[in-house]
Structure formats: structure tokens, C-alpha cells
C-alpha positions in Angstrom: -175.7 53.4 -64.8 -178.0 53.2 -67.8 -176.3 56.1 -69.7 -172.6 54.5 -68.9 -173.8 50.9 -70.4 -175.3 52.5 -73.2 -172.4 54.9 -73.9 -169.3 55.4 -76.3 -167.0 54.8 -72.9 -168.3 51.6 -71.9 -168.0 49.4 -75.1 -164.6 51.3 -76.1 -163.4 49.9 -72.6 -164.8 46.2 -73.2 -163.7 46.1 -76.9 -160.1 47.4 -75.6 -160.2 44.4 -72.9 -161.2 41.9 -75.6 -158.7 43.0 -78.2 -155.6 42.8 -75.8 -157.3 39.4 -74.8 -157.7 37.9 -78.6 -153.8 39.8 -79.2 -152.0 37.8 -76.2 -154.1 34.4 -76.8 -151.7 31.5 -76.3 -148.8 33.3 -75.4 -146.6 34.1 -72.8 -145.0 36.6 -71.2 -141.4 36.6 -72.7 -142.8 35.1 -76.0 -145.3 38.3 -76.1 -142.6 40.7 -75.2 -140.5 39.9 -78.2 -139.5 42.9 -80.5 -141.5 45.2 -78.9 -141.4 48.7 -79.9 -139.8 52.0 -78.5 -143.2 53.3 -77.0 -143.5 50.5 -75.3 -140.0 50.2 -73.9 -140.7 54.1 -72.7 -143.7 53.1 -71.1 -142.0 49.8 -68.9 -139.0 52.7 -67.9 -142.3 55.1 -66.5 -143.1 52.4 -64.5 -139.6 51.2 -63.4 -138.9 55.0 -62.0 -142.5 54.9 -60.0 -141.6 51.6 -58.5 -137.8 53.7 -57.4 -140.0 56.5 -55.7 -141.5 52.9 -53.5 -138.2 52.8 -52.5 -137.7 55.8 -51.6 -140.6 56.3 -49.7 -140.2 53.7 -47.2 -143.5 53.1 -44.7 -143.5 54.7 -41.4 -144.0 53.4 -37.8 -147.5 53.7 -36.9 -150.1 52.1 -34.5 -152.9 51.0 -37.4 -152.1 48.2 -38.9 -153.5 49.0 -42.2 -153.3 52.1 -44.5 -149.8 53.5 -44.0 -149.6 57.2 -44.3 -146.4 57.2 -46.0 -148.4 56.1 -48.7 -150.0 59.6 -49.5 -146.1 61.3 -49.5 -145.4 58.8 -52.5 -148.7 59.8 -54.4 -147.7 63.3 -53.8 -144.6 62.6 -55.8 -146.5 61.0 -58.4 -148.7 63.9 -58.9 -146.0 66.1 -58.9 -144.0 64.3 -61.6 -147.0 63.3 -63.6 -146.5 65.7 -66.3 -142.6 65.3 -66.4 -142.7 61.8 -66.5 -146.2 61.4 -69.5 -143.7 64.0 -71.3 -140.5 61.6 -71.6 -142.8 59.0 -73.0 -144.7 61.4 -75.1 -143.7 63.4 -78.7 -143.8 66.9 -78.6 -147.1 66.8 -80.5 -149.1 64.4 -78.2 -148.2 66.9 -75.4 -151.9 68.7 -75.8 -153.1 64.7 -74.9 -151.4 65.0 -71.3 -154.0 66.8 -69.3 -156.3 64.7 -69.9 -154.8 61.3 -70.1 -153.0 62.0 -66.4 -155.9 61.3 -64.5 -156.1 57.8 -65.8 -152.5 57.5 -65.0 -152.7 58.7 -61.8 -155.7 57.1 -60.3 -154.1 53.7 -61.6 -152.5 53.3 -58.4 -155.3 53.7 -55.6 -156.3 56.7 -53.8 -154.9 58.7 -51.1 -157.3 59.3 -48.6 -158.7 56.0 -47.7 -155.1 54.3 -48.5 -157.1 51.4 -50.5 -157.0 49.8 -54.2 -158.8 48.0 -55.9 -160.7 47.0 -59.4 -161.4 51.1 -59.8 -158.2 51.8 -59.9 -157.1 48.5 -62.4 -159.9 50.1 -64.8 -158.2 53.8 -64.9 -154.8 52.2 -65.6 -156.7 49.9 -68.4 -158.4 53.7 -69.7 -154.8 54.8 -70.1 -153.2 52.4 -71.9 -156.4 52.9 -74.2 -155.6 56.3 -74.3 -152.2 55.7 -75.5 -153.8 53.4 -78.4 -156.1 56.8 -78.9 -153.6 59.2 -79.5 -151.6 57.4 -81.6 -148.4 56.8 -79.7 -149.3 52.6 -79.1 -149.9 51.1 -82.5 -151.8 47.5 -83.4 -149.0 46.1 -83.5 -147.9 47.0 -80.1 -151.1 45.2 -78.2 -149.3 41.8 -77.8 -146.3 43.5 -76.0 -149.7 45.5 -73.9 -150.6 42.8 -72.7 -147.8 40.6 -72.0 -144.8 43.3 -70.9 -146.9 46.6 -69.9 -149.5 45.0 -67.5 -147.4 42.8 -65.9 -145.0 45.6 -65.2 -148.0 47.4 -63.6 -149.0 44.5 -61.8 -145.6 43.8 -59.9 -145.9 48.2 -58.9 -149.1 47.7 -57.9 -148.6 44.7 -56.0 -145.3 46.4 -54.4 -147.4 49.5 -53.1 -150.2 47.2 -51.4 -147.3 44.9 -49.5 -145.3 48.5 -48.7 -147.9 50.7 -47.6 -150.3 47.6 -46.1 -153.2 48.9 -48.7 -156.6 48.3 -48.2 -158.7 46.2 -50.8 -161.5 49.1 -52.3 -165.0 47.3 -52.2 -164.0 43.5 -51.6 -166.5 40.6 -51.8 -164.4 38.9 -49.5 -164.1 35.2 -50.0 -166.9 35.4 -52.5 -164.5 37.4 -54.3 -162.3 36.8 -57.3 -159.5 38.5 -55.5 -159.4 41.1 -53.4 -157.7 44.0 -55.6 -157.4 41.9 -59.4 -159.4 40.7 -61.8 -158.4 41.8 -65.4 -155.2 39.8 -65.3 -157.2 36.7 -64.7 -159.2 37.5 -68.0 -156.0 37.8 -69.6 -153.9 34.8 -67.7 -156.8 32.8 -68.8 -156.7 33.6 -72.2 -152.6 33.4 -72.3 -153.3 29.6 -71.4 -155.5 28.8 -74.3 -154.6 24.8 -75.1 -151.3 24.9 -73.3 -150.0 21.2 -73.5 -149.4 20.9 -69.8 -151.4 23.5 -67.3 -154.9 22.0 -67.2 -157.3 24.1 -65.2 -157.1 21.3 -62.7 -153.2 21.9 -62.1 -152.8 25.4 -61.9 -152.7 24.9 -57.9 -150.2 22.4 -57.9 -147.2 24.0 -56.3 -144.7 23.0 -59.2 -146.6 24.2 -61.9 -146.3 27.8 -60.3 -143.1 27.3 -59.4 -142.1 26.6 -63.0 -144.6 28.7 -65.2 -145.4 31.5 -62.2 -143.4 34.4 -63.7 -144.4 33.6 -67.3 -148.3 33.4 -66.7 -150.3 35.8 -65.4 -152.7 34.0 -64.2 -150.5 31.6 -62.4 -148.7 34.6 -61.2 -152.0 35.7 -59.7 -151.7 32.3 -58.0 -148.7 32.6 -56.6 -149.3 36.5 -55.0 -152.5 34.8 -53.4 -150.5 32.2 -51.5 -147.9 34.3 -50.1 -150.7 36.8 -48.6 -153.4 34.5 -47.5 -153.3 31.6 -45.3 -154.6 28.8 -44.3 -156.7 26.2 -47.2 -156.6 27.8 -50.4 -160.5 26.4 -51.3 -161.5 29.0 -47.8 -160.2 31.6 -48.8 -160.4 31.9 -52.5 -163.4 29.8 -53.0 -164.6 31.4 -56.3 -161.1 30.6 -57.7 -161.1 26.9 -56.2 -164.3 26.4 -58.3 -162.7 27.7 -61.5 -160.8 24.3 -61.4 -163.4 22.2 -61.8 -163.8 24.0 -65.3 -162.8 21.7 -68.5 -161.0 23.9 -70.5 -159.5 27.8 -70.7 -161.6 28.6 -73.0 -165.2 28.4 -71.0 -162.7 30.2 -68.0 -161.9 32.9 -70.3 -165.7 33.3 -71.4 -167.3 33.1 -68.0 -164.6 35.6 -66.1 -165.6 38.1 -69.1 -169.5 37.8 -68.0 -168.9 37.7 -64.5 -166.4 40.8 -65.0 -169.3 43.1 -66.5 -171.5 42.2 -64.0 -169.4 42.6 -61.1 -167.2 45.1 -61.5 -168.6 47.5 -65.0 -172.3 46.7 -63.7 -171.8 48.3 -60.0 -172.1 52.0 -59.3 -169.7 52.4 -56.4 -166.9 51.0 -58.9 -167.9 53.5 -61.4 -168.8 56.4 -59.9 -164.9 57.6 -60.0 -164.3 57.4 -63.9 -163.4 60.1 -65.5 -165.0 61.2 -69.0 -163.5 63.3 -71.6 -162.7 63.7 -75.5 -161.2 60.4 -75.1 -164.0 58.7 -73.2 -167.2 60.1 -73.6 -170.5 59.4 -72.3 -172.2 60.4 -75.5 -174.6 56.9 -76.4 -172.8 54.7 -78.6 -175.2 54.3 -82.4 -173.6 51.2 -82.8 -172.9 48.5 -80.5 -172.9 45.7 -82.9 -168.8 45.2 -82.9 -167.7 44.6 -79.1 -164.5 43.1 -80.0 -163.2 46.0 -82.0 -162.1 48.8 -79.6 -161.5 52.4 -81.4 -158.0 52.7 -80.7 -157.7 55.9 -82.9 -158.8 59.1 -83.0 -160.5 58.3 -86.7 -164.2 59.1 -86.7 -166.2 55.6 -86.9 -168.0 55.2 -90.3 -171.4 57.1 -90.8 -174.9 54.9 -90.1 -176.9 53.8 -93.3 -179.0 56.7 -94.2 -183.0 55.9 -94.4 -182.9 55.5 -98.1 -180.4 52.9 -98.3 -182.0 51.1 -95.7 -185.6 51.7 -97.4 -183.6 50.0 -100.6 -182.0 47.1 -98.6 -185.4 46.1 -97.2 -187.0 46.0 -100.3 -184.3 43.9 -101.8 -184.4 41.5 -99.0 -188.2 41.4 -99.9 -187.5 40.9 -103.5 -185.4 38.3 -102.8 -187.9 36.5 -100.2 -190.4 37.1 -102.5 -188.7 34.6 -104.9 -187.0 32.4 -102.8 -191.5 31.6 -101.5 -193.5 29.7 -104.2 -197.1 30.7 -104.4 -199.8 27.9 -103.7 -203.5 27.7 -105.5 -206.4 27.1 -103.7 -206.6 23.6 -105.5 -203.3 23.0 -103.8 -204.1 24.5 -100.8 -207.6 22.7 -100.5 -205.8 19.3 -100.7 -205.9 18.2 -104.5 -202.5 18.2 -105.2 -200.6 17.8 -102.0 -197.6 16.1 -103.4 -196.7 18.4 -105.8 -197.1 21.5 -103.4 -194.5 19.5 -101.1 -192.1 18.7 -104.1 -192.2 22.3 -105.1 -191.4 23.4 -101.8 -188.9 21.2 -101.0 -190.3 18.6 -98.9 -189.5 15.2 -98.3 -192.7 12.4 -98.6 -192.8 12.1 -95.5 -193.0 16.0 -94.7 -195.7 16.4 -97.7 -197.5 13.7 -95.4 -197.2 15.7 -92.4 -198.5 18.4 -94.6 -201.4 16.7 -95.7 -202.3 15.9 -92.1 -201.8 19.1 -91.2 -204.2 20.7 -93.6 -206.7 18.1 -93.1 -207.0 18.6 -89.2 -207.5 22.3 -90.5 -210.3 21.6 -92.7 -211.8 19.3 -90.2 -212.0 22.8 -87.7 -213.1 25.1 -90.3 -215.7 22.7 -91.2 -216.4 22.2 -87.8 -216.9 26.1 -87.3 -219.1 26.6 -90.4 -221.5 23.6 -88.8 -221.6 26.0 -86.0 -222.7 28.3 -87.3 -225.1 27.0 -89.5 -226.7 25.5 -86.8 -226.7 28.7 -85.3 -228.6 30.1 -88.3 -231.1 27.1 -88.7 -232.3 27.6 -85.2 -232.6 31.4 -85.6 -234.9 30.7 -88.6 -236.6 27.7 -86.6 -237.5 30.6 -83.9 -238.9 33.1 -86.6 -240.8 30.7 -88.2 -242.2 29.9 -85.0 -243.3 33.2 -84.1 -244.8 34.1 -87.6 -247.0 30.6 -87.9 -248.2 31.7 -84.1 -249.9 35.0 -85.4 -250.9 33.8 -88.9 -252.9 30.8 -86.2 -254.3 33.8 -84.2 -255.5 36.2 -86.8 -257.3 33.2 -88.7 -258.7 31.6 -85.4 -260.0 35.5 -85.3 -261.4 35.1 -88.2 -262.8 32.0 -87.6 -264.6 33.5 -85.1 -266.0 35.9 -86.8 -267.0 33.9 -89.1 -269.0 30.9 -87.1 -270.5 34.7 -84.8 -271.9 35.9 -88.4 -273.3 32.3 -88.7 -274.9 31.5 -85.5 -276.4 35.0 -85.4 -277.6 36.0 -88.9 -279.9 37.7 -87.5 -277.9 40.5 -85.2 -276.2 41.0 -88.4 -279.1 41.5 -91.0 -280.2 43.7 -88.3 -277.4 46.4 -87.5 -276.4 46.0 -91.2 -280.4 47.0 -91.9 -279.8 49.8 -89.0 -276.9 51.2 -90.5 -278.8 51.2 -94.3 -281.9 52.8 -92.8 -280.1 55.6 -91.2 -277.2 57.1 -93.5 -279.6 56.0 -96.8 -277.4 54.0 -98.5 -278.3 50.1 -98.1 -276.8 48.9 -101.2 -273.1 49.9 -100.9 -272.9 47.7 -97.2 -273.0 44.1 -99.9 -271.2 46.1 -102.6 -268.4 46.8 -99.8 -268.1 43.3 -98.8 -268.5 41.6 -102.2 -265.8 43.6 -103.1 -263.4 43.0 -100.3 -264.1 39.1 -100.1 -263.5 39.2 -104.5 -259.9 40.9 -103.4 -259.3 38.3 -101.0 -260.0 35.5 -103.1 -257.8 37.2 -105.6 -254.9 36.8 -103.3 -252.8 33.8 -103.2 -253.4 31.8 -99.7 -250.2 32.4 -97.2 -251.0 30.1 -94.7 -252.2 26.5 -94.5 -255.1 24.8 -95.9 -257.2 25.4 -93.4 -256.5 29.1 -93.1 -257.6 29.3 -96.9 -260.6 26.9 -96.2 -261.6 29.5 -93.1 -260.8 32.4 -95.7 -263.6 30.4 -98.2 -265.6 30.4 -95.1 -265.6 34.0 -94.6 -266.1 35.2 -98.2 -269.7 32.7 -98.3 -270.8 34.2 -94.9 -270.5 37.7 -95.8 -272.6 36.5 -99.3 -275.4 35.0 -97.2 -275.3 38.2 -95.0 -275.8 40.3 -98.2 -279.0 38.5 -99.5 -280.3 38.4 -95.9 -280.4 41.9 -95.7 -281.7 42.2 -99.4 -284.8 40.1 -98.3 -285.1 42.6 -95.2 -285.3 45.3 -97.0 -287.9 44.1 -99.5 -289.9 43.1 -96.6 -289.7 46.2 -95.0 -291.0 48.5 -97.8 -293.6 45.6 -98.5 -294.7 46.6 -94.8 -294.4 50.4 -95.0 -296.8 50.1 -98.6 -299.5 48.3 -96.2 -299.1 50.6 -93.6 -299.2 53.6 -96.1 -302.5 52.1 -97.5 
């Protein structure tokens, strides 16, 4: 169903529906039927000799009700006079056209197995007058006459075979249904009544107005065929079409049977499962379905599509142009300084450049509400280093504290491994050189901490002094003692 909605076939079809419908919009039957041309005088005689062979075919006695077989002996004669009868209406050289435009024709007036008719067979009779349009034997001017002589024509045939033969309706909704074997001449009847003075949508059951306009309109036609075929309260058994009255005007008639016709009847597979496709109607995916109400009624190639660098130049005119049509703003006007003008170049109205300024405003107030974020983020992230770097700074000088006040309570485990160490590698003047040396680099330094990590920095370098001279003094004392002893 995809490849049929998307395809050459399908919006040839609709466009061919919609053109007939804009052609025959306000007018009536005899009206539309004036001055029509030869082809479609040869056309109305095809379909006066088919409606002879009806009556010469009469309907047998049978037990069923429904589906008389005589039916199939009169589509046998149609099939067998197809060809002579699409080459009286034909020229010579549209004759190559006829096999494949007479299976349109012929499936036009129902089918001969289940004896039944319905909107599949309306469409293939619709696909041949297209055809006709195609190969160039119907011309534009010819789609009034279409409309409001061909169809009809058709119609009253089609309606003879279902009354003769007791046809079956192919696929009804029953009384959810439109009708049980139309619907295109309701799209068309509708669009024939377009601001008519007198039939209001609200009238066309009244039994005068069908009386009077019946064989004129087709919609009122439809009407009338209902009538005689159904009994009982019109609103039961056509309830779709009892709504329809309720509808204001033609026009929203005409536009809603159109929707509900693609839906119900071109949307639904069992309807379309017996079209036929050829040259003429082609299931090849249609490159552009922009134009709807513009059928190809020719066999004239449609026009090529933009190539890539014509579109590649379009868009960059169209970006040209929206390039100049958009003034640029500065920051000072975008930060709020001159709010007016920016509004007066643009366009704006005071009160719009007000709406502006409030605008921009509440934006600054959450961009400066994000930024606040986030430097509060930052300042606690800082707040937590500095936190952890104060913490060991504290411990290494509470370290050194400690070392310090041990070196001052106990000068004299001090003096003694520092004389230890002297006596035994030899050397018991580098110990005070070493550590006058390290405390003059420390006190070279700038303090990092606070005062009182600089005060127990102090601290350290005078201990370490006093420790030097204490072990100076033990030394002296000691060779003092080894002279006596040497003595």
C-alpha cells in the first residue's frame, strides 16, 4: 500500500478526480454538456450501445435472489466487443492505446464471478476516462462535458445492470457506508452545488427539490436512486449521508468527502488489489507530489527536478537574502545599554522593546545566577585546600616544636651522642658547622606559615647554637681529662 500512495498512479488518479471536480464547479448537467466535442459525443454512443446489450440480455429465472447469472452472458458480450467498440471511438493512430486501456473499460462495470460492483469498479472506469485524457483523444477542454455528460451516462448503465441483474454491492460498510456501490459522483454532485441559490445542504432530502433538480444534479440524483432502493427512514439507512445535512455549506461537503474518499476507498487494500498498472499508470514513485490538483493528462514528460547546483545556488541566495533582511546586534546592545535602539532597528514597537528588555534581563539574572554558582563552588574548593595545607604546615611545626623543647630539656643526651658521634668517625667540628649552616639557610628563607611557625623556626635555629657550644665545652673538657690521665 505504501508503494501505491507513494507512486505515479495514485496522485495521477487524485489530481484527475480533482481536476474534473474544479472543471464542473457550479454547474450542471445540461449547462456542462453544452458544445461538447465529437470525442465525447462518441464516447456517450459507447455507452448507449452497452446499455442496448442490457436489453438484450434480459435476467433469467433463478432461485437466489441475488447475483443473476445472466449477468456474466452480458459481460461476455462486452469482452467480446471491447475492441470493436474502443475502435469506433478511437483514430487509427490511438489504436496501439487499445490493449491496454480495455481493461479499465471493462472492469468499469463489475465483475463476473461474484456478480457484485462496487467503488473498484467506479475507479477503473475513472482510470479510463484518464486514459482517454492520456492519449490524447479527450482534450482540457473536454473535462466539463467529462464530468457532467460522460459520468452521468455511466452512472444510469451502471445503475441499470445492478437493478437488472440484482448485483451485489463489492465491500459495503453497510449503513456506515456512503452508499453501497458510489461515491465519486457525490464528490462531484457536491462540487456541482457550489453556492447554488436554492439547494442548501439542509434541503437536499426534501422530496421537491429532487423532484425538480434530480436529473440535473448528481448528487441529488444519488438521492433519488437511494430512495427507490432502500426503505424505511432515510437517517437508518444512510446515516453517513443524513449527517452530511447538518453541514453549513457545499464547500466543507466537497472537502470532507475528498478526505474521507482517500481514506476509505484509495487507503484500503481489498479495493486496490484489482488495479491494473501499465505505461499509462505506473507504480514507479512519483519525485514530485507537490501539485495534487494538476492530473498529467498527456503523454508529455513532466519537467526535470532542480539539479544539485541550482539548488546549492537557491539556498545560498535565500541565505543572502536572510542575511540582510537580520540586523546584527553588539554586545553593548545585547548587554542592555541600548535597548531602544536595538528594538527600533529591528522593528519593534515600545512596548515590544519593553518585552525585550525584560526578557534579557530575566536572562542576565540566570546567567548571573549560574556564575554565583559556580563561584561558590570554586571558593569552597579553595576553602577545603587551604584547609588541608594549614593542617600539615600545623603538624610539621608542632614536630618541630617538639624537637625543639626534646633538644632543650635534654641538652645533655644531645651533647652526648653528638660527642659519641665526633669521637668515633674523627670529625667533631663539622657536626656545629652542619647545623650552623642549615639553621643560616633557614633563616635565609622567607617564613610560609604563621608567626608562630617562624617564632618556633627562631626557636630551633638558637637550640641547635646552644647545642654546638655545649659540645665545644665537652670536648675541651675531655682532652683536659685525657692530658691528666696521660700525665
Amino acid at each position: 500500500m505504501k508503494i501505491w500512495e507513494k507512486s505515479e498512479a495514485y496522485f495521477e488518479y487524485l489530481g484527475f478526480i480533482l481536476a474534473i471536480n474544479d472543471a464542473i464547479k457550479g454547474k450542471s448537467n445540461s449547462r456542462g454538456s453544452e458544445n461538447c466535442s465529437d470525442a465525447v459525443l462518441k464516447v456517450v454512443t459507447l455507452l448507449d450501445k452497452l446499455d442496448k446489450k442490457i436489453d438484450e440480455t434480459p435476467p433469467i429465472q433463478q432461485p437466489q435472489r441475488f447475483g443473476n447469472i445472466a449477468f456474466r452472458t452480458w459481460y461476455q458480450k462486452l469482452k467480446d466487443d471491447s475492441l470493436v467498440l474502443l475502435q469506433e471511438v478511437l483514430p487509427k493512430n490511438l489504436f496501439q492505446s487499445i490493449p491496454e486501456i480495455v481493461s479499465y473499460f471493462i472492469d468499469g462495470f463489475g465483475n463476473s464471478t461474484r456478480i457484485d460492483y462496487g467503488t473498484g469498479h467506479e475507479i477503473s472506469f475513472v482510470m479510463f476516462l484518464c486514459c482517454l485524457f492520456k492519449i490524447g483523444l479527450l482534450k482540457e477542454n473536454d473535462k466539463t462535458a467529462t464530468g457532467c455528460k460522460i459520468f452521468p451516462r455511466y452512472l444510469d448503465v451502471a445503475r441499470k445492470l445492478q437493478q437488472t441483474y440484482r448485483m451485489e454491492p463489492a465491500g459495503s460498510h453497510g449503513v456506515w457506508s456512503l452508499d453501497d456501490f458510489q461515491f465519486i459522483p457525490f464528490i462531484w454532485g457536491s462540487s456541482q452545488l457550489f453556492a447554488h441559490p436554492v439547494i442548501e445542504p439542509a434541503r437536499f432530502l426534501d422530496q421537491n427539490i429532487l423532484n425538480h433538480f434530480g436529473d440535473d444534479f448528481m448528487f441529488l440524483t444519488c438521492i433519488r436512486y437511494i430512495n427507490q432502493v432502500k426503505t424505511g427512514p432515510f437517517a437508518e439507512h444512510s446515516n453517513q449521508l443524513w449527517s452530511i445535512s447538518g453541514v453549513p455549506s457545499w464547500s466543507k461537503i466537497n472537502g470532507g468527502l475528498i478526505k474521507m474518499y482517500r481514506a476509505e476507498v484509495l487507503s484500503k487494500f481489498p479495493v486496490v488489489q484489482h488495479i491494473v498498472f501499465g505505461s499509462l499508470f505506473t507504480l514507479k514513485a512519483m519525485e514530485q507530489c507537490s501539485g495534487l490538483m494538476t492530473a498529467k493528462t498527456s503523454m508529455i514528460p513532466p519537467p526535470a527536478p532542480f539539479s544539485k547546483e541550482t539548488r546549492g545556488s537557491v539556498v545560498e541566495r535565500k541565505r543572502d537574502s536572510s542575511d540582510m533582511s537580520m540586523p546584527t546586534l553588539t554586545s553593548d546592545e545585547i548587554g542592555g545599554t541600548s535597548l531602544h535602539s536595538a528594538g527600533k532597528i529591528r522593528g519593534q514597537t515600545p512596548s515590544q522593546s519593553t518585552q525585550s528588555e525584560s526578557i534579557q534581563s530575566s536572562v542576565k539574572e540566570t546567567l548571573s545566577g549560574a556564575s554565583s554558582i559556580q563561584d561558590e563552588k570554586e571558593s569552597r574548593k579553595s576553602m577545603q585546600s587551604d584547609q588541608k595545607e594549614p593542617s600539615k604546615t600545623s603538624q610539621s611545626g608542632e614536630f618541630e616544636s617538639a624537637r625543639t623543647s626534646t633538644g632543650e630539656n635534654e641538652p645533655s643526651k644531645t651533647s652526648t651522642q653528638s660527642s659519641e658521634k665526633g669521637s668515633i668517625k674523627g670529625i667533631p667540628t663539622q657536626i656545629g658547622e652542619k647545623t650552623s649552616s642549615k639553621t643560616s639557610v633557614g633563616s635565609d628563607k622567607k617564613p610560609i606559615g604563621t608567626s608562630k611557625e617562624t617564632g618556633e623556626e627562631e626557636q630551633v635555629g638558637t637550640s641547635s647554637k646552644q647545642s654546638g657550644e655545649t659540645t665545644l665545652s665537652m670536648k675541651s673538657s675531655l682532652k683536659v681529662e685525657e692530658k691528666t690521665s696521660s700525665k
